[in-house]
N, C-alpha and C positions, 0 to 999 in steps of 0.2 A: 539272768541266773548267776546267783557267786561263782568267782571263779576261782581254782586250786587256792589263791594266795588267802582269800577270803575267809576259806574252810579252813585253811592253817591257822589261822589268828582264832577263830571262832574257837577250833579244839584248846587252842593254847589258852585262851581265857577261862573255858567248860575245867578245862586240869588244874589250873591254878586255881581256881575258885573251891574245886570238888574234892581232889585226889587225897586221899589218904583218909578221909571224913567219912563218919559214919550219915547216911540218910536218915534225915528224922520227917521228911513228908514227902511222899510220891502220889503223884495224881496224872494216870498216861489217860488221856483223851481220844481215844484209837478203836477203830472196831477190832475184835477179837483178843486185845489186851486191856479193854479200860477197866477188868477185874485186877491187875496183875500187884501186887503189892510189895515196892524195892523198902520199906522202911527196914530198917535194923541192919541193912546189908552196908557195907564200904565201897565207895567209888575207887577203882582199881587206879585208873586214866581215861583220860578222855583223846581219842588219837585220829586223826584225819586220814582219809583215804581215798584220794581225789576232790571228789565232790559230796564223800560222804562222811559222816563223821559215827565214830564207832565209841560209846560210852562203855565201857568194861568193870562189871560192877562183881565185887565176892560173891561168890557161890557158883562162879562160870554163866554170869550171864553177861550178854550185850544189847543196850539199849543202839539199835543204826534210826539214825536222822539221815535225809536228805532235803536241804533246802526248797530245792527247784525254782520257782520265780521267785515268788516273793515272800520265805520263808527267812524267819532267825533264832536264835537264841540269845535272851535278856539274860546280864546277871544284875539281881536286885540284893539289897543285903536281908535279911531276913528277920532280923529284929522289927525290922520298921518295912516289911514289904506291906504296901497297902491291899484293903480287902478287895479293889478293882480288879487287878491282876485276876483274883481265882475267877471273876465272874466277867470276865476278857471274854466275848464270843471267838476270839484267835487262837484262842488258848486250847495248843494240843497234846502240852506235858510241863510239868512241873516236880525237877528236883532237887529238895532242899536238903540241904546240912545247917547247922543249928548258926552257921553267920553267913552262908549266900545261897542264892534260891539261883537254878537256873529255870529260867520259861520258856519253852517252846512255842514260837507264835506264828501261825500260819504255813505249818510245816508241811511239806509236798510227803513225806514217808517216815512212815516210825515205824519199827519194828523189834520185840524184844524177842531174842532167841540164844540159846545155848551159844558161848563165846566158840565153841567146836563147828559151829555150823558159820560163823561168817563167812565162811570161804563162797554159800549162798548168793549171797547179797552182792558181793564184793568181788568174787573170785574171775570175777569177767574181763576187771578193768588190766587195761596194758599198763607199766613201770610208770610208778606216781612221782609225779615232777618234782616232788618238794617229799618225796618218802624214803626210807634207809632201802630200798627194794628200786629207787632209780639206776636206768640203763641206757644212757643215749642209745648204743647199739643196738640195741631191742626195739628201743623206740622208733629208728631208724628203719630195722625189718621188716617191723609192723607197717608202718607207711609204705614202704615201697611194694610188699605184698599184699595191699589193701585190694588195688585194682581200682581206686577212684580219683578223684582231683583232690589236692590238698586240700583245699579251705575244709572239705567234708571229711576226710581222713585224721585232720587236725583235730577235729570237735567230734571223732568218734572214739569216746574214754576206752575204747577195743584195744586202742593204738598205743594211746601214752592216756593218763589221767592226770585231770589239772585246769587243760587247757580249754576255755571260753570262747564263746563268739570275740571278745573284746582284744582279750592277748592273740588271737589267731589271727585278726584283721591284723594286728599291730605290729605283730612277730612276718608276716607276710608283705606289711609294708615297706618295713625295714631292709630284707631282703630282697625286696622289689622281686619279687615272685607275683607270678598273676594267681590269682583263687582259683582260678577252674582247670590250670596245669595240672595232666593228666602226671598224678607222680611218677608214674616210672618213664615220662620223657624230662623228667629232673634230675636225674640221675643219682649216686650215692652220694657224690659232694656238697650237692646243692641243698639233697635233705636234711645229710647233718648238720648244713651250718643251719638248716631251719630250727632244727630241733633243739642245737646252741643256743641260738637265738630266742627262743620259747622260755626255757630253761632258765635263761640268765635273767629275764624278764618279771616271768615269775619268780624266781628265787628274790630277788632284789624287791618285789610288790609286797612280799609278808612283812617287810621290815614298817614297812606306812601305808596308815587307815588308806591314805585318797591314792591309787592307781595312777602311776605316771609312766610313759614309756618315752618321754621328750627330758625328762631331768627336771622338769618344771612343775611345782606344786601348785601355782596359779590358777583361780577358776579359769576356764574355758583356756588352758593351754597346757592343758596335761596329756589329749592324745594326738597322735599325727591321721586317724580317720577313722578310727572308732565312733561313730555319734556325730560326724564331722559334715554330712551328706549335704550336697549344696552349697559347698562353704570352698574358698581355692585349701588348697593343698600348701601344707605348709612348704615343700620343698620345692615344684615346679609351679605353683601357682594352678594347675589345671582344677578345675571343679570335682573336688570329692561325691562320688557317689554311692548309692546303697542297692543289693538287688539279694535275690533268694538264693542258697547253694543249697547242694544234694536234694534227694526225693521226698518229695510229700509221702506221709505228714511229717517224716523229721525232718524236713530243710528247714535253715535259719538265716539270718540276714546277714549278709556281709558288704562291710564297706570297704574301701578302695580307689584307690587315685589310679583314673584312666589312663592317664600322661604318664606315671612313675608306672604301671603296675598292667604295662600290654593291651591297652586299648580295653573298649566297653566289653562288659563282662558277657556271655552267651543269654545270660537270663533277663539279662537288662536291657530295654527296649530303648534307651537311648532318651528317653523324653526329659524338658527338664525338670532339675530337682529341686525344691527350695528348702533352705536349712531345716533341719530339725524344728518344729515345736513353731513354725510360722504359719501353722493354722491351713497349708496345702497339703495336697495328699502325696503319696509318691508318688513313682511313676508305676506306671502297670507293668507287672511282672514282678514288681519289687511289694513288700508288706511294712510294717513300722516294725521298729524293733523289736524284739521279745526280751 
């Protein structure tokens, strides 16, 4: 799933492309909107909000996207967008101005509602890492009064929104934080500097397409155990591993260095790993990535 930095860039391309331009063709592919017709109206901004992104169109309306897996949004130019595109079976919105079309391709959520009512959709998430509405402190509270282990307090947008499986593994490495530390035996120091840490990570990730948390753009040495499972650990050599955090059905996959990061995880049975994408399964307890 994209993560905070992702959705930032995503908005920022949807606004440069849209903002201030009148709509000459709208086609939302959605049940209970694919009547709705933005033509004639003006794209206000296109603005991110963790993991959502909120298109603000004249007349107080907002088109919300949410990616989720394996969702994005294309900008094509529109003089020359080819006739494939409209007949794209991915295809679950398309909004043009008379020089770029955005396409919505395999979008986990759309929804068009009165720009008065985002607070709906949106009003749930904790202080967006990368929004004029960030609050380490709040961010901080939130975690500490969650009642859970970080790795799952980190990837509950409740707490802070932004943050991913990917930056959470990576922002916990770095800290040498174990994932299933119950948070309030981390006490307040320990979370800010996590949340610091998150923060800087993300904020520094909008700036470039490819996600580095090593300073390195190089294929396969851009994360320290994100995707890393079975592979040594860049910093103690011990074998990077992958196992599930928080409760079914929202647990997700966290990876982690046993050596740096407090010995094998509760959920992880210990078996071994072999690298990602080498045709083994994982180990039981653990799932592949989502």
């Amino acid at each position: 799933m994209p993560e905070g930095d992702t959705v930032w860039r995503t908005a920022t391309r949807l606004d440069e492309a849209l903002a201030g331009k009148p709509i000459v063709e709208s086609d939302l592919r959605w049940p209970e909107i694919s009547t709705a017709d933005l033509t004639g109206r003006s794209t206000l901004e296109v603005v991110s909000r963790g993991k959502h992104l909120l298109h603000r169109i004249e007349g107080g309306l907002t088109l919300h996207s949410h990616l989720r897996m394996e969702g994005q949004w294309r900008i094509e130019a529109t003089p020359t967008l080819k006739a494939g595109w409209r007949a794209n079976p991915g295809l679950r919105a398309l909004v043009a101005a008379a020089d770029w079309t955005a396409l919505g391709l395999r979008l986990g959520m759309l929804d068009l509602v009165p720009t008065s009512r985002e607070g709906e959709l949106v009003g749930h998430l904790g202080p967006d890492v990368l929004g004029p509405d960030w609050d380490p402190a709040r961010a901080a509270d939130n975690l500490l009064g969650s009642g859970d282990v970080i790795g799952s307090a980190l990837l509950d947008q409740r707490n802070l929104a932004g943050v991913g499986t990917m930056w959470c593994a990576e922002t916990l490495f770095l800290e040498r934080v174990p994932p299933w530390t119950p948070v309030a035996e981390l006490g307040r120091e320990r979370v800010e500097a996590v949340v610091d840490r998150a923060h800087r990570l993300i904020d520094r990730g909008r700036a470039n397409v490819v996600q580095s948390s090593t300073g390195s753009y190089r294929s396969d040495e851009t994360h320290y155990v994100h995707a890393r499972s079975g592979r040594p650990c860049r910093r103690c050599g011990a074998t990077v591993r992958v196992a599930m955090i928080g409760r079914p059905p929202q647990d997700r996959t966290m990876f982690y260095c046993p050596g740096c990061q407090g010995g094998v995880g509760p959920t992880d049975d210990g078996r071994p790993q072999r690298p990602l994408g080498s045709g083994s399964r994982s180990a039981r307890g653990s799932r592949p990535a989502r």
